[in-house]
C-alpha positions as CSV (number, residue, x, y, z in Angstrom):
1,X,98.7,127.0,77.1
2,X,99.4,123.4,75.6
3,X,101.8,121.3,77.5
4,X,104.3,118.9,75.8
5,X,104.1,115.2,76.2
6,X,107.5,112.8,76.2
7,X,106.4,109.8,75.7
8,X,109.5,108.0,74.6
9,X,111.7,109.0,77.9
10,X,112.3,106.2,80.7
11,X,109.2,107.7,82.5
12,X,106.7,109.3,80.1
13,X,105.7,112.6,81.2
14,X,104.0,115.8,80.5
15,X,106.1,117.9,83.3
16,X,109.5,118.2,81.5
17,X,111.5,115.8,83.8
18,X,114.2,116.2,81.2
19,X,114.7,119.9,82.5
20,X,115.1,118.6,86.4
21,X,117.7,116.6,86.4
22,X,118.3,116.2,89.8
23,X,113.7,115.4,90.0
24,X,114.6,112.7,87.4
25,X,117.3,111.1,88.5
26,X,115.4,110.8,91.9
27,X,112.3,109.2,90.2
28,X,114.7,106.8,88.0
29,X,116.1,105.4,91.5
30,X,112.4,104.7,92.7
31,X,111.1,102.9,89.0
32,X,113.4,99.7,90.1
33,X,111.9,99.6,93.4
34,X,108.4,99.9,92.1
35,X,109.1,97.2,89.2
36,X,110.2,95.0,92.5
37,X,107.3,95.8,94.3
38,X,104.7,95.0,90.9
39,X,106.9,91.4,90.5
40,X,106.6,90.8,93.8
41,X,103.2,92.3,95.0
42,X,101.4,92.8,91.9
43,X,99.4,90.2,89.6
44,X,100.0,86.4,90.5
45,X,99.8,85.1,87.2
46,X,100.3,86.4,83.6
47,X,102.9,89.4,84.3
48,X,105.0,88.1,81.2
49,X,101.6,87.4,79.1
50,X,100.6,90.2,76.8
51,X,97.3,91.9,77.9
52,X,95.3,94.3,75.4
53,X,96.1,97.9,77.5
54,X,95.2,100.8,77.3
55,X,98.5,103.2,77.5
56,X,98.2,107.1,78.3
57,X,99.7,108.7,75.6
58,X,98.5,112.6,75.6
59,X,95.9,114.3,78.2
60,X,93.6,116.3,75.9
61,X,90.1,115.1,75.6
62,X,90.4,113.1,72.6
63,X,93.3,110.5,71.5
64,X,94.5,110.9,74.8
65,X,95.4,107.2,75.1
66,X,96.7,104.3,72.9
67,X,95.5,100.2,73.0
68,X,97.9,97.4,72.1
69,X,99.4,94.1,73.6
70,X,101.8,94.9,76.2
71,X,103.3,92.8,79.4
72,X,102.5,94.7,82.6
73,X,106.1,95.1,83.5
74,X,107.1,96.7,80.4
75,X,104.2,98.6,80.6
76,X,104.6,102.5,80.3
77,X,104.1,104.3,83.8
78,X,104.2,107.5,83.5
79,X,103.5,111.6,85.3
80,X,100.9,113.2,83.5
81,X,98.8,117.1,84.6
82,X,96.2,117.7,82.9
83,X,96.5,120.4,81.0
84,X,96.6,124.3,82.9
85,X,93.6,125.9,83.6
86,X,94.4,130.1,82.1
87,X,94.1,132.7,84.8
88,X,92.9,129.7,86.9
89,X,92.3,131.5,90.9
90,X,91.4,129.5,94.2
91,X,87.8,128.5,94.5
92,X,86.8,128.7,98.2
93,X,88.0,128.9,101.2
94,X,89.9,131.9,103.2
95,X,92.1,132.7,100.0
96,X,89.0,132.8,97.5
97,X,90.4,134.8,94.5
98,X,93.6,134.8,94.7
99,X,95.9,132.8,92.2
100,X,96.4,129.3,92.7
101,X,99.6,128.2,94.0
102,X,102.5,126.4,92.2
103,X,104.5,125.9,94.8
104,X,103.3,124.8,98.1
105,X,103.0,127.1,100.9
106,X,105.2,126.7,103.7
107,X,102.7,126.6,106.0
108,X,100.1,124.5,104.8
109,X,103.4,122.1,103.8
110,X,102.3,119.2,106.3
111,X,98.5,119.1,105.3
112,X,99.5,118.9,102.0
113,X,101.7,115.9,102.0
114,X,99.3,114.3,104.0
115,X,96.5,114.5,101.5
116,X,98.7,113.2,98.9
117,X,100.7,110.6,101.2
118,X,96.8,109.1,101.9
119,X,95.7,109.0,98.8
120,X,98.8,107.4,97.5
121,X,99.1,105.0,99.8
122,X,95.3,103.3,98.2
123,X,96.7,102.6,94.8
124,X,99.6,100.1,95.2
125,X,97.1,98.7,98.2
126,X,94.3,98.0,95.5
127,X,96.6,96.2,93.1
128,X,97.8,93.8,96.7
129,X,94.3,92.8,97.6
130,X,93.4,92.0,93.7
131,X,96.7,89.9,92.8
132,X,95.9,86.3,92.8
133,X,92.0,87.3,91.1
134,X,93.9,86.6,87.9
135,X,93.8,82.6,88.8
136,X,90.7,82.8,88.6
137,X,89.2,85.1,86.0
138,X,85.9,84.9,84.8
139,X,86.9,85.4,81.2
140,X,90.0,86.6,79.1
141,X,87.5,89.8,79.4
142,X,87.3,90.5,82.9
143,X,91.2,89.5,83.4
144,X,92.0,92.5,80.4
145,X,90.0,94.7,82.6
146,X,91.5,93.5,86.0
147,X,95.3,94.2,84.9
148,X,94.1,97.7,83.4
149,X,92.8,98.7,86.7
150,X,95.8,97.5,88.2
151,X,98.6,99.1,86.0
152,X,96.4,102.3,86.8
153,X,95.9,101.9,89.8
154,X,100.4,101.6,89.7
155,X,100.3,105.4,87.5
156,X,98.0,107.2,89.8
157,X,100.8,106.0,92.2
158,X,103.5,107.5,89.8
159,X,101.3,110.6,89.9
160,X,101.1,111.0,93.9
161,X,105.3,109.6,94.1
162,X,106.1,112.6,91.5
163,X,103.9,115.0,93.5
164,X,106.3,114.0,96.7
165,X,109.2,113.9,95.3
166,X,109.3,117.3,93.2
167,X,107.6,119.3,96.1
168,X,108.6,117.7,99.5
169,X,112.2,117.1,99.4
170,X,113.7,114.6,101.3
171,X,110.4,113.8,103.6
172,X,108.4,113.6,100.1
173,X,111.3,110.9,99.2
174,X,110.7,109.0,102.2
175,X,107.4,108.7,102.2
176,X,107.5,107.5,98.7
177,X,109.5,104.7,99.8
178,X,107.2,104.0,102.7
179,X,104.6,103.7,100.1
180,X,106.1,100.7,99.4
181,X,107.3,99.3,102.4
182,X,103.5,99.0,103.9
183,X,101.3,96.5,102.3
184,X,97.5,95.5,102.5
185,X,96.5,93.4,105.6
186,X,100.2,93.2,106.7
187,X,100.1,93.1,110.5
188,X,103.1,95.1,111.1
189,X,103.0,97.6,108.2
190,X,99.5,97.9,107.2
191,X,98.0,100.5,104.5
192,X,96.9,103.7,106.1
193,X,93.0,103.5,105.3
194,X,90.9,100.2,106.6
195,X,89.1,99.2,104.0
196,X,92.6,99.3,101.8
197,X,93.5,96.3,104.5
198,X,90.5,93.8,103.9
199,X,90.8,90.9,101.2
200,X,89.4,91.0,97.9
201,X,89.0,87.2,97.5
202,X,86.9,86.7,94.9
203,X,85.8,88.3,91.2
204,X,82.1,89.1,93.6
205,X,83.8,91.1,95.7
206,X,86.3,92.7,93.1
207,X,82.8,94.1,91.1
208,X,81.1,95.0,94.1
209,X,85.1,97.3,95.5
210,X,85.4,98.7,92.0
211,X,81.6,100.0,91.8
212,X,81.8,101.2,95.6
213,X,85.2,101.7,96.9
214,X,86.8,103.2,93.4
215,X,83.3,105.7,93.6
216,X,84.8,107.1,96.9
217,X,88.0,107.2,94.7
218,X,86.2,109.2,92.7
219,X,85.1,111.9,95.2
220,X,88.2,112.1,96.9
221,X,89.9,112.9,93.6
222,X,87.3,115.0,92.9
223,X,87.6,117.4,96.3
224,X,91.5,117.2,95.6
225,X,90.6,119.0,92.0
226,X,89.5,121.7,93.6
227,X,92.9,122.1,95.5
228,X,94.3,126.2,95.2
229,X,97.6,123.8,94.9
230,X,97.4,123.5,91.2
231,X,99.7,120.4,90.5
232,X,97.3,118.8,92.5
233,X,94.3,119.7,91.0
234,X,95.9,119.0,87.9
235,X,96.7,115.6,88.6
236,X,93.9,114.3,90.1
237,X,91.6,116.0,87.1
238,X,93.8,113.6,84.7
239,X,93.8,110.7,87.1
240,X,89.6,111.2,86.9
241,X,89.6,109.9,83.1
242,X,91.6,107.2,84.2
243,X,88.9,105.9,87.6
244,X,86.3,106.3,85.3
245,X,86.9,102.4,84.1
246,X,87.6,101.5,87.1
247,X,83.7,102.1,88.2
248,X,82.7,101.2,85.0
249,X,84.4,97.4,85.5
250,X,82.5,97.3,88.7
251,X,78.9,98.5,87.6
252,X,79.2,96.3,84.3
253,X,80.3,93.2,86.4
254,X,77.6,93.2,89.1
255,X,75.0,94.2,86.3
256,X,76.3,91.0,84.2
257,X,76.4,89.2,87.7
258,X,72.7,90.3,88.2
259,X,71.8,89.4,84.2
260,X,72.9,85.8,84.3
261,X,70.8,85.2,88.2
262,X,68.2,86.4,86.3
263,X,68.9,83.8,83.2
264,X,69.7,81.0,85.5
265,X,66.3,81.6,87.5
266,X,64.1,81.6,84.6
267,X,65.8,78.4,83.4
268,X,65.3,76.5,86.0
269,X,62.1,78.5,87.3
270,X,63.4,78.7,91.0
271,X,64.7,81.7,92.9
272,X,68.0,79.3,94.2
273,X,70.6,78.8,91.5
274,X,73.1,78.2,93.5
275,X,72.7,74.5,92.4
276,X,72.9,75.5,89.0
277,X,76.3,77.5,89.1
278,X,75.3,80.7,90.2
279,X,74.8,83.4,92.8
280,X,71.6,84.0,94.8
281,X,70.1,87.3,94.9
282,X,70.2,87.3,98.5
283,X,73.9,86.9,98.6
284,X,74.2,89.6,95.9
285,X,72.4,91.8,98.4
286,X,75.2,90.7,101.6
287,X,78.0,91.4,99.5
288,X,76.7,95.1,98.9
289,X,76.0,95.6,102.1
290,X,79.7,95.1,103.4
291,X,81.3,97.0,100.4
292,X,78.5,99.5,100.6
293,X,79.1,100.3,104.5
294,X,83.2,99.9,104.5
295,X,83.4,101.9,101.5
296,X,81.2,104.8,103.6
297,X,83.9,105.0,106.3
298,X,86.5,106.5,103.7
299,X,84.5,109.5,104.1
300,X,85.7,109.7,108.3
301,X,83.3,111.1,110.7
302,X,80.4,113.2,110.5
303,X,82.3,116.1,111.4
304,X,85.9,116.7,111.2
305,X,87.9,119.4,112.0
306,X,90.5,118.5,109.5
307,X,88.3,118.4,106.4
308,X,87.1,122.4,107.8
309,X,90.8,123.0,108.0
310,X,91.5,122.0,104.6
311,X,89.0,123.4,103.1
312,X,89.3,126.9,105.0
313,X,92.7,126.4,103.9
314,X,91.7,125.8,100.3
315,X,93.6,122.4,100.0
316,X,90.4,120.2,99.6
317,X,87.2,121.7,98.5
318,X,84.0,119.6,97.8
319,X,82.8,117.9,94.7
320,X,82.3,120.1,91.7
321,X,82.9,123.1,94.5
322,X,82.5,126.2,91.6
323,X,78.9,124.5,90.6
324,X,77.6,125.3,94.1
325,X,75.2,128.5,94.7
326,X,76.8,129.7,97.5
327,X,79.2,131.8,99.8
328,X,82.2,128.8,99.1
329,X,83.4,129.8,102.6
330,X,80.9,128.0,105.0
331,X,81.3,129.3,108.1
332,X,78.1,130.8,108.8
333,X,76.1,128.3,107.4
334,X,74.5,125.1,108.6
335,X,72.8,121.7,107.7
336,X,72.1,118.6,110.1
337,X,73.7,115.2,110.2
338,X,72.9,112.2,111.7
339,X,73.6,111.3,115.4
340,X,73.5,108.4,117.2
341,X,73.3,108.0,120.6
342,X,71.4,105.6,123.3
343,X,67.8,107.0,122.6
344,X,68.3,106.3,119.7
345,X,69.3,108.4,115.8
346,X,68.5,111.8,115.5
347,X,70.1,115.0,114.0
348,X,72.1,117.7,115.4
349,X,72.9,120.7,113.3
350,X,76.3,122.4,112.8
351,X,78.2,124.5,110.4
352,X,78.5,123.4,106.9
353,X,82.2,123.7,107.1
354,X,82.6,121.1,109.9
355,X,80.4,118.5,108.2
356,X,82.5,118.3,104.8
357,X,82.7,115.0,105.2
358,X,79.2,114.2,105.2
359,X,78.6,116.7,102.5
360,X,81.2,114.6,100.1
361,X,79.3,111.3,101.6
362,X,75.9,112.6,100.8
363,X,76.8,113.3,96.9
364,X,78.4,109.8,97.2
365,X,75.6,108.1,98.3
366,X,73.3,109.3,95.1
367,X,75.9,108.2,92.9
368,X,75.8,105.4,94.2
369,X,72.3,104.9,94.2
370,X,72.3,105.1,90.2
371,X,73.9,102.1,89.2
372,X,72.0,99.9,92.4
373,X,68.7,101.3,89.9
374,X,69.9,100.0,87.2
375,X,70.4,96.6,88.4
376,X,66.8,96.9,89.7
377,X,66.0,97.8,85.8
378,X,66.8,94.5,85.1
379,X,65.4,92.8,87.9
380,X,61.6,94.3,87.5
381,X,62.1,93.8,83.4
382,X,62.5,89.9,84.3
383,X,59.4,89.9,86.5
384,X,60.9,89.1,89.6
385,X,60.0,91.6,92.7
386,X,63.0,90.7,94.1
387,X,64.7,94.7,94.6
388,X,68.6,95.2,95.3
389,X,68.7,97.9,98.4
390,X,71.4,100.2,99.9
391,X,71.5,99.7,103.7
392,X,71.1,102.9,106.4
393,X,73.9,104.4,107.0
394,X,74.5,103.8,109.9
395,X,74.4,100.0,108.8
396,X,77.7,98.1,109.9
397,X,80.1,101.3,110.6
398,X,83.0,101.8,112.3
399,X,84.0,105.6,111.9
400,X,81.7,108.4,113.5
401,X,78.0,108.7,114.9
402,X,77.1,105.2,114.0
403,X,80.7,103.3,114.7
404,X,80.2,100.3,117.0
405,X,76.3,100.9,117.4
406,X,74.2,97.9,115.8
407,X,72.0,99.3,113.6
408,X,70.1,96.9,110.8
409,X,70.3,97.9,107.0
410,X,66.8,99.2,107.2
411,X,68.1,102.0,110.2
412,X,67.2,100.5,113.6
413,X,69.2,100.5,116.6
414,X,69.0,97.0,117.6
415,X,70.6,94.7,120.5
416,X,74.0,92.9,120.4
417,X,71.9,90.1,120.4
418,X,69.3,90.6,117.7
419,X,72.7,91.3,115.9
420,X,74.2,88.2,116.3
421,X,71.5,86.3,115.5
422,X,70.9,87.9,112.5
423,X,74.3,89.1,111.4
424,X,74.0,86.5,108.2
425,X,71.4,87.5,106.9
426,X,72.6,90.5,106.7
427,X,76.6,90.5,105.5
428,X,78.3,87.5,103.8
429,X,78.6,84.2,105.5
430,X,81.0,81.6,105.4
431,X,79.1,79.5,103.4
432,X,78.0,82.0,100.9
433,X,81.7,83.1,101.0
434,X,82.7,79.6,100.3
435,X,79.8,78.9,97.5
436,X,81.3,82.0,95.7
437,X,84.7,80.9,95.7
438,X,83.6,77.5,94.6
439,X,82.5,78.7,91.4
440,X,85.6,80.8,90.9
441,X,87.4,78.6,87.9
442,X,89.4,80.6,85.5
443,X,88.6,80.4,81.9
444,X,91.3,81.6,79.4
445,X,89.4,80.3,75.9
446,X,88.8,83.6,74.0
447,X,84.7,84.7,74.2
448,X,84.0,82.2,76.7
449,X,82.5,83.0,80.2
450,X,82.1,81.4,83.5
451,X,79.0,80.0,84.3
452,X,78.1,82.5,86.7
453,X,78.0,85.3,85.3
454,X,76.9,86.9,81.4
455,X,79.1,87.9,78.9
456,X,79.5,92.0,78.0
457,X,77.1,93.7,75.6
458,X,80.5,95.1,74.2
459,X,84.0,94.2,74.0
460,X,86.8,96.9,74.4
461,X,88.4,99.7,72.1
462,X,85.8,98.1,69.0
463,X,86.7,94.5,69.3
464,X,84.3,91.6,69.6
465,X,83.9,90.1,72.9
466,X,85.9,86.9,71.5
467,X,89.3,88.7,70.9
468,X,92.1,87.5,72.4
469,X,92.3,90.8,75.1
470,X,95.3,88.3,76.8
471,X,97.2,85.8,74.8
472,X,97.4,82.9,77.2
């Protein structure tokens, strides 16, 4: 069954707002207050320029989306399902079988909104910590792709406000507007999730959150496709094409990050180019460290009661659940996760259904293992034995087994002291903080790049590097 796309109404949709009037008039009094929010909250600097976007237009697998010149304000936010799966029946989970649901079920009502109310709450928070990057974009480049994550970032918003408001009445309205009302890193409202609270301060740390904290996007999404709740699962499957750049701006950026240390080491045949304009290996290793190990606390504890109830439930399942070879109910089997305690780490064993969580971080973990290769491709290619490493763990946590223990990246339980007194080696220090932001100087000439980093083997949608992706 095809679904019909309105792509000229007020809010472009695929979910026939025009037949709800009473759903649309409710979202048409929330687009003002989320244009206030994007003019106030959004991008710093060139909200009136216009930026090469890319628009969704359809949700089928090809053509699904249109590129032109558009000024993020008048940019086209919109609710879009992928299209229905036929005959489509719940996964896993105490109702395996059975159809999926179109409504939501009174009593898995709370758990619901929850999932949806957490998940929402990241994408306006993303878009906060990344609004003044534009001051100081690498390239015309890199500030296209900065403003596409962020008016993304604002429709996968849409998508979760729609969810609220067309399933969870007046409490789904509220919590819409609350969506708005906190804000990253404020001290009396902050976003819901931690690492949705910390700066992003620099165009370092924006590569380094898009390759590691939009993966755990990924997954989340992912587990939420699987939901027996099918508008759900439908909305997260389309906002999956959509995350897709968003990792793809962050393994590109450290890869070209990596690339021109490279260059500037074999120019000037020394390991430290920080003299020369650019970033240090060693620093490039702190900074994954700290967005490697925050980003593994979205995943929550080892174990969670929650994550069993949801997927018992068959709200949340686990990445590509119907892939799996086995029972998809989980309650008799077992695996063993890490624990930390005094004596030291070790294992314990429990039910696969408790330890969800690390189930979705393990697959995580691999994933992100692939792109930190990559960048060691480039690295052995150059000559240099220098390798890029993923921490333990357990390394600088502060959710489950391993939060508040000191454990160093390579998985020993060490003193407060041996800490402390090693602490920058080991995650970004104020002087590498502030040699990073030194070098971050916008530059707004078409197919030029900042010194610290290499241009892109391809520009966007077919055109060259040089276009002009925002007319400045």
């Amino acid at each position: 069954m095809s679904i019909t796309v309105d792509i000229d109404a007020k809010i472009p949709n695929n979910v026939d707002l025009a037949g709800d009037r009473r759903l649309q008039r409710a979202l048409e009094s929330w687009q003002p207050k989320f244009i206030r929010w994007w003019e106030e909250l959004g991008p710093a600097a060139f909200q009136r320029n216009p930026v090469f976007l890319r628009t969704a237009i359809d949700v089928g697998q090809q053509g699904w989306a249109n590129f032109g010149h558009v000024s993020m304000p008048d940019y086209r936010w919109g609710v879009f399902l992928a299209e229905p799966e036929p005959d489509r029946t719940i996964a896993f989970g105490e109702h395996m079988g059975q159809d999926v649901w179109h409504e939501v079920p009174g009593e898995y009502r709370s758990d619901l909104r929850r999932l949806i109310v957490v998940q929402g709450d990241t994408e306006p928070a993303s878009v906060e910590q990344q609004r003044r990057l534009s001051l100081t974009a690498p390239s015309l480049y890199d500030m296209r792709n900065l403003f596409q994550v962020n008016v993304e970032e604002g429709r996968h918003l849409w998508a979760m406000v729609y969810l609220l408001h067309r399933y969870f009445g007046r409490d789904g309205r509220d919590e819409a507007d609350e969506m708005l009302e906190r804000h990253s890193g404020d001290p009396d409202k902050p976003r819901i999730l931690g690492a949705f609270n910390e700066e992003t301060p620099d165009w370092l740390s924006f590569f380094f959150f898009t390759y590691f904290t939009d993966r755990d996007g990924k997954y989340q999404l992912a587990s939420m496709r699987e939901s027996a709740f099918d508008p759900l699962s439908r909305t997260c499957d389309f906002m999956l094409k959509e995350e897709a750049h968003h990792m793809f701006v962050g393994a590109t950026g450290v890869g070209r990050v990596v690339n021109r240390t490279i260059e500037l080491m074999q120019e000037h045949d020394t390991a430290d180019v920080h003299p020369h304009g650019g970033i240090n290996l060693d620093v490039l290793q702190k900074y994954l460290n700290f967005h490697y190990s925050v980003s593994l606390d979205l995943f929550g504890a080892e174990t969670s009661t929650n994550a069993a109830n949801y997927y018992a439930a068959g709200l949340k399942g686990r990445f590509q659940e119907e892939r799996r070879d086995d029972d998809h109910r989980l309650a008799t089997r077992h695996r063993m996760v890490p624990e930390a305690t005094d004596a030291g780490i070790g294992e314990r064993e429990v039910t696969q259904l408790a330890a969800l969580n690390e189930t979705l971080r393990d697959d995580y973990i691999e994933d992100c293992q692939k792109g930190v290769d990559r960048w060691n491709r480039a690295l052995r290619e150059a000559g240099t034995d220098v390798q890029l490493t993923m921490p333990h763990a357990g390394f600088n946590r502060a959710v489950g087994t391993f939060g508040g223990r000191r454990i160093s990246p390579d998985g020993r339980m060490i003193s407060p002291d041996e800490w402390d007194a090693n602490v920058d080696r080991w995650l970004p220090s104020d002087a590498d903080r502030a040699h990073v932001q030194s070098l971050m100087v916008g530059v707004t000439e078409p197919g030029k790049m900042a010194g610290w980093i290499a241009p892109p083997s391809n520009g966007i949608n077919q055109k060259p590097v040089e276009f002009e992706y925002v007319k400045v």
